[in-house]
BALUMLUM-516775 format. One record per atom (N, C-alpha, C, O, CB): residue in one letter; x, y, z. Coordinates in steps of 0.001 Angstrom, whole numbers, plus 500000, padded with zeros to 6 digits. Glycine has a CB too. Example, Ala and Ser with C-alpha at 12.3 -4.5 7.8 and 13.67 -1.06 7.14 Angstrom:
BEGIN
(pt A, (513190, 494310, 507800))
(pt A, (512300, 495500, 507800))
(pt A, (513200, 496700, 507800))
(pt A, (514236, 496681, 508465))
(pt A, (511308, 495527, 509046))
(pt S, (512850, 497750, 507080))
(pt S, (513670, 498940, 507140))
(pt S, (512900, 500030, 507870))
(pt S, (513409, 501138, 508039))
(pt S, (514084, 499402, 505725))
//
This chain:
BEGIN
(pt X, (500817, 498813, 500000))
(pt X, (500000, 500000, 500000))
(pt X, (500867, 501258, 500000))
(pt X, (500336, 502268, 499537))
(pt X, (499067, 499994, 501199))
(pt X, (502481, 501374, 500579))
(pt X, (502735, 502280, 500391))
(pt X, (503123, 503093, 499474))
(pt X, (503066, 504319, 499563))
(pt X, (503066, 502261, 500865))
(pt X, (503709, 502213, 498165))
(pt X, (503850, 502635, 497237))
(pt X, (502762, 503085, 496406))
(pt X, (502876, 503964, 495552))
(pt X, (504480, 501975, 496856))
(pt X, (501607, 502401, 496701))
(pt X, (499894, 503117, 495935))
(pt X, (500429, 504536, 495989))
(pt X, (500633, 505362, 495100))
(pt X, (497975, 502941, 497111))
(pt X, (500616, 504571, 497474))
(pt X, (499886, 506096, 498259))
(pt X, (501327, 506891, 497540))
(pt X, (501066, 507936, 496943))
(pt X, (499694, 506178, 500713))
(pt X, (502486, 506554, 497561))
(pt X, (503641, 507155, 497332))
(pt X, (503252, 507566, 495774))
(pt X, (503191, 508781, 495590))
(pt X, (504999, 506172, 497632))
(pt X, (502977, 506716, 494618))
(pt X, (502442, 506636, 493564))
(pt X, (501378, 508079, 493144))
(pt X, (501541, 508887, 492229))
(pt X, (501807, 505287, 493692))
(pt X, (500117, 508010, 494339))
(pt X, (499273, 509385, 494120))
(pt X, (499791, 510174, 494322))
(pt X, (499707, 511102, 493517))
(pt X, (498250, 509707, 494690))
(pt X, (500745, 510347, 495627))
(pt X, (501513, 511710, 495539))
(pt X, (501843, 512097, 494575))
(pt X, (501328, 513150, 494200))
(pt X, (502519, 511860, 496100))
(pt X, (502922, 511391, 493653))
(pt X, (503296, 511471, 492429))
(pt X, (502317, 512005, 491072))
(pt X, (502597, 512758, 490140))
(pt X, (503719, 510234, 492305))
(pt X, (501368, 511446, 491330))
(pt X, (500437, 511886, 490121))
(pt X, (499516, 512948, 490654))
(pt X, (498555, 513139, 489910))
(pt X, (499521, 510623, 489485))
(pt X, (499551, 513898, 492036))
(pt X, (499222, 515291, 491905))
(pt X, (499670, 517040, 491376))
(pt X, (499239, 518189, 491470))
(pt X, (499089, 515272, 492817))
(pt X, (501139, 516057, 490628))
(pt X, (501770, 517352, 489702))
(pt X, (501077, 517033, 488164))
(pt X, (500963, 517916, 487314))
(pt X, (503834, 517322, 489601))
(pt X, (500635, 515614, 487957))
(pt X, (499892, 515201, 486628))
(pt X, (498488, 516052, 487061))
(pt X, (497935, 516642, 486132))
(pt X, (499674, 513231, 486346))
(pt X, (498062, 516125, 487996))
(pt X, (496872, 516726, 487902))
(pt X, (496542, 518186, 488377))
(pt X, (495390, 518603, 488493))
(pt X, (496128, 515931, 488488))
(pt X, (497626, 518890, 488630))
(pt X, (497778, 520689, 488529))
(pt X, (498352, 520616, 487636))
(pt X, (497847, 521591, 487080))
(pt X, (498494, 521706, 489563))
(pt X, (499114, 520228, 486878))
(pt X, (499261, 520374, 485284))
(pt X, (498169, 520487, 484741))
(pt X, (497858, 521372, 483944))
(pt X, (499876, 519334, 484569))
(pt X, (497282, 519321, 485247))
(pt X, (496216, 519373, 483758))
(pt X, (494995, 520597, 484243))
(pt X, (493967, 520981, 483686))
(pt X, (495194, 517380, 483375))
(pt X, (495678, 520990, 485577))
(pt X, (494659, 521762, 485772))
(pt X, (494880, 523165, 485123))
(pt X, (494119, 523976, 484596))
(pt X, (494412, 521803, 487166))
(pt X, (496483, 523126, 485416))
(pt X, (496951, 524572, 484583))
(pt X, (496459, 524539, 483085))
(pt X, (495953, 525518, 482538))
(pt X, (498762, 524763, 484515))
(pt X, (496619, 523554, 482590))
(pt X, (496290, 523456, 480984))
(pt X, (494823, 524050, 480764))
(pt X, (494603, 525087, 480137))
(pt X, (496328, 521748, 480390))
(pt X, (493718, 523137, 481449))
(pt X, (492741, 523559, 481256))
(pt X, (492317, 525329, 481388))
(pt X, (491560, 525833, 480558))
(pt X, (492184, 522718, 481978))
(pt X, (492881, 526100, 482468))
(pt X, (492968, 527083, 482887))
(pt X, (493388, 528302, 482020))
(pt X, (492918, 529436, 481939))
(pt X, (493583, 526836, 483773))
(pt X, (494510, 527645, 481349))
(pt X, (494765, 528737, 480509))
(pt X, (494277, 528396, 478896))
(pt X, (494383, 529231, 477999))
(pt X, (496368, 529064, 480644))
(pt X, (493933, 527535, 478770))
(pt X, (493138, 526521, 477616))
(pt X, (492873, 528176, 476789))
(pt X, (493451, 528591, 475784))
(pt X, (491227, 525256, 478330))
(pt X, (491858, 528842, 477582))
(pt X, (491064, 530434, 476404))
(pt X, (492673, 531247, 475862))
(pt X, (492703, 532049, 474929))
(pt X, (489688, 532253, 477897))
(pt X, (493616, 530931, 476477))
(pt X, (495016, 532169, 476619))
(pt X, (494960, 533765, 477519))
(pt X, (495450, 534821, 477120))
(pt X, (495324, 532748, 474870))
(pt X, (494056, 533491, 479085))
(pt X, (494433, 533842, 479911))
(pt X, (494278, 533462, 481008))
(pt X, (493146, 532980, 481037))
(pt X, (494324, 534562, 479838))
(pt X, (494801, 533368, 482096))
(pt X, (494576, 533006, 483316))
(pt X, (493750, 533998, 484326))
(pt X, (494620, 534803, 484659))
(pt X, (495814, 532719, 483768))
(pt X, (492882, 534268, 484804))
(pt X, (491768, 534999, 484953))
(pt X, (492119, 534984, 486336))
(pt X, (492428, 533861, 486735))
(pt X, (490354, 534493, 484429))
(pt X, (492170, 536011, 487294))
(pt X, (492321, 536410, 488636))
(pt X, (491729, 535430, 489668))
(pt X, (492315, 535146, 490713))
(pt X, (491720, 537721, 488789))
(pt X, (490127, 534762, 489189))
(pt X, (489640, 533377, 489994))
(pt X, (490825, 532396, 489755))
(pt X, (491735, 532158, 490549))
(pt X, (488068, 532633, 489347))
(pt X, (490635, 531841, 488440))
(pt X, (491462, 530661, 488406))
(pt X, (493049, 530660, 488758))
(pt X, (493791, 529682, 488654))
(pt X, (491316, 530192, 487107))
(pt X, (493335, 531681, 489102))
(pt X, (494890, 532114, 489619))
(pt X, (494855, 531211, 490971))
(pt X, (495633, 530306, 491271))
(pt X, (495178, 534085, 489993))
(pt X, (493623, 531752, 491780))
(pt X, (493301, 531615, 493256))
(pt X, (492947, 530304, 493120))
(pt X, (493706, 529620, 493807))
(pt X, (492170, 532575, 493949))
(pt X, (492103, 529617, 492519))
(pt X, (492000, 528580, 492858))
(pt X, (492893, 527124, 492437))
(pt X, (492713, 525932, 492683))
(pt X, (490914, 528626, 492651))
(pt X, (494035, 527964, 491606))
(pt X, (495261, 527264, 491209))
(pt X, (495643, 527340, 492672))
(pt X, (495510, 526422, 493481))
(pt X, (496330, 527960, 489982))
(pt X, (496157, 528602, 492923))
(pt X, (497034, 528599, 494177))
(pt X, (496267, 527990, 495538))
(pt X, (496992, 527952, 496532))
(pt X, (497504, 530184, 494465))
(pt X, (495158, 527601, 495679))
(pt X, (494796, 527194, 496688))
(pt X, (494480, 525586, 496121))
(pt X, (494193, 524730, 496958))
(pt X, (493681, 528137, 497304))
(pt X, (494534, 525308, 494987))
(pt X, (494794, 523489, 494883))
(pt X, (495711, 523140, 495024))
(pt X, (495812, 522021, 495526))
(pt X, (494617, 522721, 493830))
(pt X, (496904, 523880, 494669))
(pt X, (498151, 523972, 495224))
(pt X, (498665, 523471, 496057))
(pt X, (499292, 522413, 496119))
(pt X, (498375, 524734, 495480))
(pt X, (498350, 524459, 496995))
(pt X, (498452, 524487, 498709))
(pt X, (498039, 523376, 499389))
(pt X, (498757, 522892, 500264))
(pt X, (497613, 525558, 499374))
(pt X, (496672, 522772, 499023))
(pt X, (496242, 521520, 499269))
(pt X, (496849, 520576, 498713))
(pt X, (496454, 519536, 499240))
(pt X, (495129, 521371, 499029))
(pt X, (497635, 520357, 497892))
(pt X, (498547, 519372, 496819))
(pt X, (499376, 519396, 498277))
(pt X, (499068, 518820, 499321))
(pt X, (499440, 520094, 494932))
(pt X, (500239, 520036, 498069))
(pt X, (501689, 520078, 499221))
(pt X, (500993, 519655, 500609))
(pt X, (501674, 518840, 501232))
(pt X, (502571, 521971, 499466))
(pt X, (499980, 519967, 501131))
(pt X, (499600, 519573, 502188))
(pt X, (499661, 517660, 502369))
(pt X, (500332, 516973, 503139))
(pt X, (498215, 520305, 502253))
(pt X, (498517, 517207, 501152))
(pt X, (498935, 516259, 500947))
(pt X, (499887, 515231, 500800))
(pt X, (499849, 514130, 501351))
(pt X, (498700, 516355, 500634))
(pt X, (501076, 515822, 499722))
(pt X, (501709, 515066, 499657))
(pt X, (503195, 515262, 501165))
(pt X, (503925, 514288, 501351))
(pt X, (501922, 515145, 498078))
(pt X, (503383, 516434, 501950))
(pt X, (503373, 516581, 503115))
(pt X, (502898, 515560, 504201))
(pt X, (503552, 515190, 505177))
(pt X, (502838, 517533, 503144))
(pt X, (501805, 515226, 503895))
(pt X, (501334, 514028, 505037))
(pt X, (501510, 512897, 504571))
(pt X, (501465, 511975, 505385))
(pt X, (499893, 513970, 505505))
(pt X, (501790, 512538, 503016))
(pt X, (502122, 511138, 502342))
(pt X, (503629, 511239, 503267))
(pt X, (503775, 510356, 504112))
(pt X, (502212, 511060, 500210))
(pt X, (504792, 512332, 503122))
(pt X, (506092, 511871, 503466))
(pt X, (505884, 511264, 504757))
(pt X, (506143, 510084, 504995))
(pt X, (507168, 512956, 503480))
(pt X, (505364, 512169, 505670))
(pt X, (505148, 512098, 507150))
(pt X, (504898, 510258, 507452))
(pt X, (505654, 509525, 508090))
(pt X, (503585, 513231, 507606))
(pt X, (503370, 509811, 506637))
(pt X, (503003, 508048, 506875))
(pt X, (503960, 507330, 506316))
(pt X, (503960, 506130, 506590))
(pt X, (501603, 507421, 506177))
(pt X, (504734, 507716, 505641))
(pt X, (506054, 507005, 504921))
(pt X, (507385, 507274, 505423))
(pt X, (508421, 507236, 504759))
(pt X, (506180, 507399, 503483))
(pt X, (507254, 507581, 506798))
(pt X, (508505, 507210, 507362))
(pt X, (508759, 506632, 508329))
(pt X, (509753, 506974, 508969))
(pt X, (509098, 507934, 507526))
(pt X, (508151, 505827, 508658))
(pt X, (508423, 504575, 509238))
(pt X, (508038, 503087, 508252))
(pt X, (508033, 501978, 508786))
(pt X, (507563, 504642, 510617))
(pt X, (507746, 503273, 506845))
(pt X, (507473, 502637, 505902))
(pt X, (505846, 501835, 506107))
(pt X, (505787, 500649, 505781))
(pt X, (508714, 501783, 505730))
(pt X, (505284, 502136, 506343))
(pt X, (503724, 501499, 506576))
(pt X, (502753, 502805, 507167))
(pt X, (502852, 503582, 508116))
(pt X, (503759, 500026, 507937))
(pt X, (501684, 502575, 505965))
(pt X, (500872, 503079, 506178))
(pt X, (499734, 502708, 506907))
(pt X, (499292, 501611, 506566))
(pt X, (500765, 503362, 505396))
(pt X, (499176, 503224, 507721))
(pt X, (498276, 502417, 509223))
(pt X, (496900, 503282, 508008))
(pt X, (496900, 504111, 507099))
(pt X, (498693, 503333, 511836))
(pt X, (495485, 502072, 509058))
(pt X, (494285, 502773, 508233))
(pt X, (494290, 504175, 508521))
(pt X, (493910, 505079, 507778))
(pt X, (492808, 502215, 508591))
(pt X, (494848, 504278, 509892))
(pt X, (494316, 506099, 510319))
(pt X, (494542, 506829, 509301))
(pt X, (493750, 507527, 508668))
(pt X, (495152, 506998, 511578))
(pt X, (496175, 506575, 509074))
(pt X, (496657, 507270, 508021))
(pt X, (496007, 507277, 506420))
(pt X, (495712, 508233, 505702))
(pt X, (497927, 506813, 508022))
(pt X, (495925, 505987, 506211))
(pt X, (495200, 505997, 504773))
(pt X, (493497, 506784, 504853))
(pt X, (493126, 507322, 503810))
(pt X, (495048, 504117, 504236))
(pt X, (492521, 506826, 506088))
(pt X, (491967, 507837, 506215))
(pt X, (491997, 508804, 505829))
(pt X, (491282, 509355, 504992))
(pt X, (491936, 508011, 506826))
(pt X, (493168, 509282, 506613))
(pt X, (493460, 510876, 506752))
(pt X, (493958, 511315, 505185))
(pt X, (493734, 512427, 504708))
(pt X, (494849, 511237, 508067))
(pt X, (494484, 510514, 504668))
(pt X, (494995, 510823, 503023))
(pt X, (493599, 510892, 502171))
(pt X, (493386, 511750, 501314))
(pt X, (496128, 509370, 502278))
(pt X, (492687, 509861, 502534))
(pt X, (491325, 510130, 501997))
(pt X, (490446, 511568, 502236))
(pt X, (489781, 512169, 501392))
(pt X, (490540, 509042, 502566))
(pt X, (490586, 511798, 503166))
(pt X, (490169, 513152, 504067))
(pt X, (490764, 514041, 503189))
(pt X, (490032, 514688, 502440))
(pt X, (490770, 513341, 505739))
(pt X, (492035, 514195, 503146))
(pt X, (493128, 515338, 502500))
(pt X, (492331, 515553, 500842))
(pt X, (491830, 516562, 500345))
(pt X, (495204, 514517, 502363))
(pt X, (492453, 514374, 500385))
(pt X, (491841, 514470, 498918))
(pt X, (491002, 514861, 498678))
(pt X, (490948, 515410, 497578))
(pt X, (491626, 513681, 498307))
(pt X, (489540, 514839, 499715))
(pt X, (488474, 515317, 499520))
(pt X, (487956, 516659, 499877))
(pt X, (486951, 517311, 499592))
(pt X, (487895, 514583, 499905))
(pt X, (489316, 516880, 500815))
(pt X, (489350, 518766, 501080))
(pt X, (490065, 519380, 499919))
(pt X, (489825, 520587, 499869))
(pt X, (490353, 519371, 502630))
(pt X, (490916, 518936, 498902))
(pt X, (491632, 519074, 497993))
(pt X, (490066, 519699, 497130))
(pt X, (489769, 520891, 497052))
(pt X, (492624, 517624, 497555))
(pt X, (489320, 518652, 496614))
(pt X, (487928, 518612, 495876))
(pt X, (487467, 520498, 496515))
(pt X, (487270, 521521, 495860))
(pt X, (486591, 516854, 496653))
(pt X, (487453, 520330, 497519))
(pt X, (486379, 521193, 498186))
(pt X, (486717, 523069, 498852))
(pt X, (486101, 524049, 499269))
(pt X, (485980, 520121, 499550))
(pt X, (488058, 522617, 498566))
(pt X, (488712, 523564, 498903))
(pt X, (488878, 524691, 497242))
(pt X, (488976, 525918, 497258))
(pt X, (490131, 522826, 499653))
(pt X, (488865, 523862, 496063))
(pt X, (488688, 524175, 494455))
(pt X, (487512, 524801, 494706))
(pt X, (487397, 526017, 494551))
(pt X, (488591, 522885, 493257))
(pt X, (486250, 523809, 495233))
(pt X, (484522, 524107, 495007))
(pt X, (484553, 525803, 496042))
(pt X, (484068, 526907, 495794))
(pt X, (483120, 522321, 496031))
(pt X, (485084, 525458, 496814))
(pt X, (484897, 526857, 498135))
(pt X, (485141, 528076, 497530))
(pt X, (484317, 528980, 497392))
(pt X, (486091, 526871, 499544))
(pt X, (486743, 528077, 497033))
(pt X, (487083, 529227, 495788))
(pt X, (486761, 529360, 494875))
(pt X, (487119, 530454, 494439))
(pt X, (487966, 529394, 495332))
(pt X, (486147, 528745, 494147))
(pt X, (484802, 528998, 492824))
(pt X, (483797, 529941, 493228))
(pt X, (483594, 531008, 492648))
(pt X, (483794, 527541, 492446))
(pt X, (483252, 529577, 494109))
(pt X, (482098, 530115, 494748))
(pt X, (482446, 531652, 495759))
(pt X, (481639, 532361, 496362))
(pt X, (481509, 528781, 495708))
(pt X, (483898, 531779, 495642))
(pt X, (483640, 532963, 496503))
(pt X, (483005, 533975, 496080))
(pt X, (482383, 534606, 496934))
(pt X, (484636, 533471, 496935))
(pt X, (482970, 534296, 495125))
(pt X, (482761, 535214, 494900))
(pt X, (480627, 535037, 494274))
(pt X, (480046, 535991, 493757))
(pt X, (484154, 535628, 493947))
(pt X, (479991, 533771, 494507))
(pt X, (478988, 533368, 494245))
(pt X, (478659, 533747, 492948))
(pt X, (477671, 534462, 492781))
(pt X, (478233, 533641, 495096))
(pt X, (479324, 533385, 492014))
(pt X, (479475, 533309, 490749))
(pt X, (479933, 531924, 489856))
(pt X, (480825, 532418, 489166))
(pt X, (480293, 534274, 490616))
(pt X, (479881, 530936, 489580))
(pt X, (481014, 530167, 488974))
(pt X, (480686, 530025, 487899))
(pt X, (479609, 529561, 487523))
(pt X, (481404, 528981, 489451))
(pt X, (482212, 530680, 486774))
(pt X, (482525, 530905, 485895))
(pt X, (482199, 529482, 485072))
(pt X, (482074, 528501, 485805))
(pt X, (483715, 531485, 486058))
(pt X, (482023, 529218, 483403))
(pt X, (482386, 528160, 483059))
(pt X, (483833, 527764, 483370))
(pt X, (484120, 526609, 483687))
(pt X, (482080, 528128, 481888))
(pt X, (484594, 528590, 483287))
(pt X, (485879, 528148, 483227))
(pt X, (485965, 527589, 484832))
(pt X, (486245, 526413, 485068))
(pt X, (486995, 529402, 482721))
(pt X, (485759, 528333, 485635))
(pt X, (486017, 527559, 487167))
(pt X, (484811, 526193, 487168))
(pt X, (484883, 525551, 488216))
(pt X, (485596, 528935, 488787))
(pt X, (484102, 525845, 486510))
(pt X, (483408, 524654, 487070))
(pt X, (484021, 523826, 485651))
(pt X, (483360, 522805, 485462))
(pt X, (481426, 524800, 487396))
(pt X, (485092, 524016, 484641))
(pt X, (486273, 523096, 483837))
(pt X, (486621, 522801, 484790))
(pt X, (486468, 521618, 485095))
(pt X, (487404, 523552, 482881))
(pt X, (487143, 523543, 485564))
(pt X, (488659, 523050, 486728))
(pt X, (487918, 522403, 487982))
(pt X, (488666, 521740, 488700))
(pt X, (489842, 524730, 487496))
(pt X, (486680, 522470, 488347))
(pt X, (485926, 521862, 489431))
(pt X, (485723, 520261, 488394))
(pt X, (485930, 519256, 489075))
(pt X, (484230, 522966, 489976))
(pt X, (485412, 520017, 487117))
(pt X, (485415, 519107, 486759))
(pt X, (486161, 518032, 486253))
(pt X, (486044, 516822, 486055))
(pt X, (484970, 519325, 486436))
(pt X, (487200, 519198, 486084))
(pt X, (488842, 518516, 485714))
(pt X, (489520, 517286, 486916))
(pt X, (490137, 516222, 486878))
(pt X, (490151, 520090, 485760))
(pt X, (488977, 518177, 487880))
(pt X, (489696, 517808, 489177))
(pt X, (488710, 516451, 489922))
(pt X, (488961, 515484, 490641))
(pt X, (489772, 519388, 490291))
(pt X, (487451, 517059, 489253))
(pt X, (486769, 515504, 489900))
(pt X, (486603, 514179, 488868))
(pt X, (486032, 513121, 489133))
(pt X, (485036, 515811, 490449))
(pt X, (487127, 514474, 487885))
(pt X, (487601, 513329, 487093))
(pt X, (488678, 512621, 487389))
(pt X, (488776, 511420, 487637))
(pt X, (487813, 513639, 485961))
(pt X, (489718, 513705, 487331))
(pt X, (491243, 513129, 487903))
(pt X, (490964, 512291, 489006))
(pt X, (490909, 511062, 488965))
(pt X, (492351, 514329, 488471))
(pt X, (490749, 513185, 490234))
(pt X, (490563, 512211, 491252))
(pt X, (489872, 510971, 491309))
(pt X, (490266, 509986, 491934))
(pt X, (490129, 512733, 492057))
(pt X, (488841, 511047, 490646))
(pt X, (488209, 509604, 490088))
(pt X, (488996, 508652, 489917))
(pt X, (488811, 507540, 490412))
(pt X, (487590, 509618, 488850))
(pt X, (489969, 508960, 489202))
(pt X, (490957, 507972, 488280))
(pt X, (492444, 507773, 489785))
(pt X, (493202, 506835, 489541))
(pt X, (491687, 509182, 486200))
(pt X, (492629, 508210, 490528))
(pt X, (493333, 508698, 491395))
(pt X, (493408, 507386, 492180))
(pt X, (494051, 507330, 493228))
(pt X, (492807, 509969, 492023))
//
């Protein structure tokens, strides 16, 4: 299991890539989708932050694989929160709300 989990870490720069892609897809990056780059971001590193942390003693316990489940789904929600600040969501911010819940699908 640890290498799964070591593995997703790995494939959350495959999926702010594809988020950047989608983002700038029109040829600009728009002041929302800046923010909600930088705050999937932030949740990326958090994540993969707590992947190093369960991977050093080499075994991942359920708590931990929990808590990585938890992380991912604030990842989701933390995108949905900054869409909505402004109680508006753009097509382009619900691409990247959909981008991201595909990826993770596949995740």
């Amino acid at each position: 299991m640890a290498e799964r989990i070591k593995e997703r870490a790995t494939k959350l720069d495959v999926i702010f890539q594809k988020l950047l892609q989608e983002a700038i897809r029109d040829g600009r990056l728009s002041e929302d989708e800046d923010r909600i780059l930088s705050s999937a971001k932030k949740a990326m590193v958090n994540y993969k932050s707590f992947v190093d942390e369960a991977l050093k003693d080499g075994v991942v316990t359920i708590k931990e694989h929990s808590r990585l489940l938890e992380l991912q789904n604030e990842l989701l929600r933390t995108v949905e929160n900054e869409a909505a600040l402004d109680n508006v969501i753009s097509e382009d911010e619900k691409l990247l709300i959909e981008t991201l819940k595909k990826m993770l699908k596949d995740f």
